[in-house]
C-alpha positions in Angstrom: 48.3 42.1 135.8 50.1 41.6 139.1 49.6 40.5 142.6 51.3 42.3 145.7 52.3 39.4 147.9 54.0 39.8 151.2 55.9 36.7 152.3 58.5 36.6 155.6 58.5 40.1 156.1 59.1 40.9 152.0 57.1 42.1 149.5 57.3 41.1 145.9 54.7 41.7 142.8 54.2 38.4 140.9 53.0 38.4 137.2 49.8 36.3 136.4 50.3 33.8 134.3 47.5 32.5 132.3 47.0 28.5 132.8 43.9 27.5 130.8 40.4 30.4 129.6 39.5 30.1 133.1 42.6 30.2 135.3 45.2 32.4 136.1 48.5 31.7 138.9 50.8 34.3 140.3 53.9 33.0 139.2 55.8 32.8 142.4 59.7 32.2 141.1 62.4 31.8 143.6 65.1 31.7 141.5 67.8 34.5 141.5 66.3 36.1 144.6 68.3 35.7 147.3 66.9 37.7 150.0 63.6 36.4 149.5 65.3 32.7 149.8 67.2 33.6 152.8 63.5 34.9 154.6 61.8 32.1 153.7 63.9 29.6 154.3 64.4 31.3 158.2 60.5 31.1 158.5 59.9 27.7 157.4 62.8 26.4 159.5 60.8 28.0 162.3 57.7 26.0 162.2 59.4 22.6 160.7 59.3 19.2 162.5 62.4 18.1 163.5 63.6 16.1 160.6 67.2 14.5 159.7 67.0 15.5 156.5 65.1 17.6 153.3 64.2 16.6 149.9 62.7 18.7 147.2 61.6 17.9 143.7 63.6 19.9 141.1 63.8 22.3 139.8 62.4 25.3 142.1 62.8 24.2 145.0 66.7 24.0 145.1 67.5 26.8 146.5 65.4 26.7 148.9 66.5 23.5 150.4 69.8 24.1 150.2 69.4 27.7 152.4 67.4 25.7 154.5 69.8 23.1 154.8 72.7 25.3 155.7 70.6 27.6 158.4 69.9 24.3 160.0 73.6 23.2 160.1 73.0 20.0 158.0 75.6 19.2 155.4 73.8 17.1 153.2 69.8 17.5 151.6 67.9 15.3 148.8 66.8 15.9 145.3 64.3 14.3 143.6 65.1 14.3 139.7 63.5 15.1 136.5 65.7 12.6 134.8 68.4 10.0 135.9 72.3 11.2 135.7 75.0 8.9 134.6 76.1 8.4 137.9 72.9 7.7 139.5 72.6 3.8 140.6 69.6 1.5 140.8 67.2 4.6 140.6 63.7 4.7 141.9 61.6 6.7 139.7 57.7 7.9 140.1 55.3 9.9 137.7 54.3 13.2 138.7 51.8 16.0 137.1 52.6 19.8 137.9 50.3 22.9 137.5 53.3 24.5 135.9 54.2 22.0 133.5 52.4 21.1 130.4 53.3 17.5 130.3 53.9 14.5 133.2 57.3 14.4 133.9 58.7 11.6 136.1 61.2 11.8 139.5 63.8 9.6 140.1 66.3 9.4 143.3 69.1 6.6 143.6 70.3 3.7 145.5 72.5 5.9 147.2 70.2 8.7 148.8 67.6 5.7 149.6 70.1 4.2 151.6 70.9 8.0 152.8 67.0 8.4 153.9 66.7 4.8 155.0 64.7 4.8 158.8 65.6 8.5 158.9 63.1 11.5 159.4 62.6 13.0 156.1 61.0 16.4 155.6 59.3 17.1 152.0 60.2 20.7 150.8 58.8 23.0 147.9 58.4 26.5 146.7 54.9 26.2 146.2 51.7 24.0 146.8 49.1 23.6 144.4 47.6 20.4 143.6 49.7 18.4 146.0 51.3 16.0 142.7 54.8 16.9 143.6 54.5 16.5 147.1 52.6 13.2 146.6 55.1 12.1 144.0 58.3 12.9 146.3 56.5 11.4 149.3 56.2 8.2 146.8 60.3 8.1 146.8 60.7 8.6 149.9 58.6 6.0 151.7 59.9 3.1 149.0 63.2 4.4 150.3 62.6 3.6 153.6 62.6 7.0 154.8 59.6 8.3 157.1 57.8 11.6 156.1 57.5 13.8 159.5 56.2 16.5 157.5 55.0 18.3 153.9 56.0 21.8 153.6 55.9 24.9 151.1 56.4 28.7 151.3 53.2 29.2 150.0 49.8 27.2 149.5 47.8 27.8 146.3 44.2 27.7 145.9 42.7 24.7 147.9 45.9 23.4 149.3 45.5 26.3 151.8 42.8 24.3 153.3 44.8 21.0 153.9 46.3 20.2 157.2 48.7 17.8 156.2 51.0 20.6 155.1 52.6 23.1 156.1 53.1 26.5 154.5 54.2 30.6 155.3 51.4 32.3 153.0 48.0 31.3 151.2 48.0 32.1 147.3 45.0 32.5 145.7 43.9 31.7 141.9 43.0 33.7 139.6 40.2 34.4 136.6 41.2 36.3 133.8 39.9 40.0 134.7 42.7 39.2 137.4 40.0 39.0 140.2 40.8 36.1 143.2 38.6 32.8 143.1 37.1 32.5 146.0 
């Protein structure tokens, strides 16, 4: 089973993924696709807030900040980690619960990007919106940083994140039952 979905002027077919009995997601995987990242990242920059910098939790939403970064003509973007590196210093860390992955996995940023962020306008970047968690969890950094949020946003929107205004987003993606068939 498959969904067709048409995103900044692309198409792509997205496998459905079982979650739980009840639930099934379009995996929507950025990774290795170039073209799509390039699109997406041109219609997002489109309708973003001006901002003086982007973050994104890792892992998928790499790519996508950093195209986004380098359309806007900024030199320098934030990641939120899945685990401190060696050369991270005096790291801030939250907990964070994903659709995607099984378990809660925690974030971390350092001393140096949350003097990076401090007092500037930070805008929160990611592949996909589903239960918010992420975004939440990022947000979480940012703000103990110093940094002000001007804005939450996503290529797409999954299931009841569509109807949130507090983010924005190119494309709604629906859930799924089993049989394959949308939740309304």
């Amino acid at each position: 089973m498959e969904y067709t979905l048409n995103i900044a002027g692309l198409e792509r077919k997205l496998p459905l993924c079982r979650v739980n009995d009840e639930l099934y997601i379009a995996a929507f995987v950025i990774f290795g696709d170039v073209e799509l990242t390039i699109h997406c990242a041109r219609e997002l920059l489109k309708i973003a807030p001006e901002h003086d910098v982007l973050i994104t939790a890792e892992s998928k939403g790499i790519p996508l900040v950093y195209e986004m970064a380098r359309q806007h003509g900024t030199n320098h973007y934030l990641l939120a980690r899945k685990a401190p590196k060696l050369y991270m210093k005096e790291v801030f860390s939250t907990e964070v619960t994903s659709i995607t992955t099984a378990n809660r996995q925690m974030l971390h940023i350092d001393q140096a990007d949350a003097d990076f962020m401090k007092g500037r306008k930070v805008l929160i970047v990611d592949d996909v919106i589903s239960t918010g968690d992420s975004i939440k969890a990022v947000e979480k950094l940012v703000t103990t940083a110093g940094g002000i949020v001007v804005g939450r946003m996503a290529i797409l929107a999954e299931g009841n994140a569509q109807n949130r205004d507090d983010i924005i987003f190119l494309e709604k993606l629906p859930l799924f039952h089993p049989d394959g068939s949308e939740i309304e």
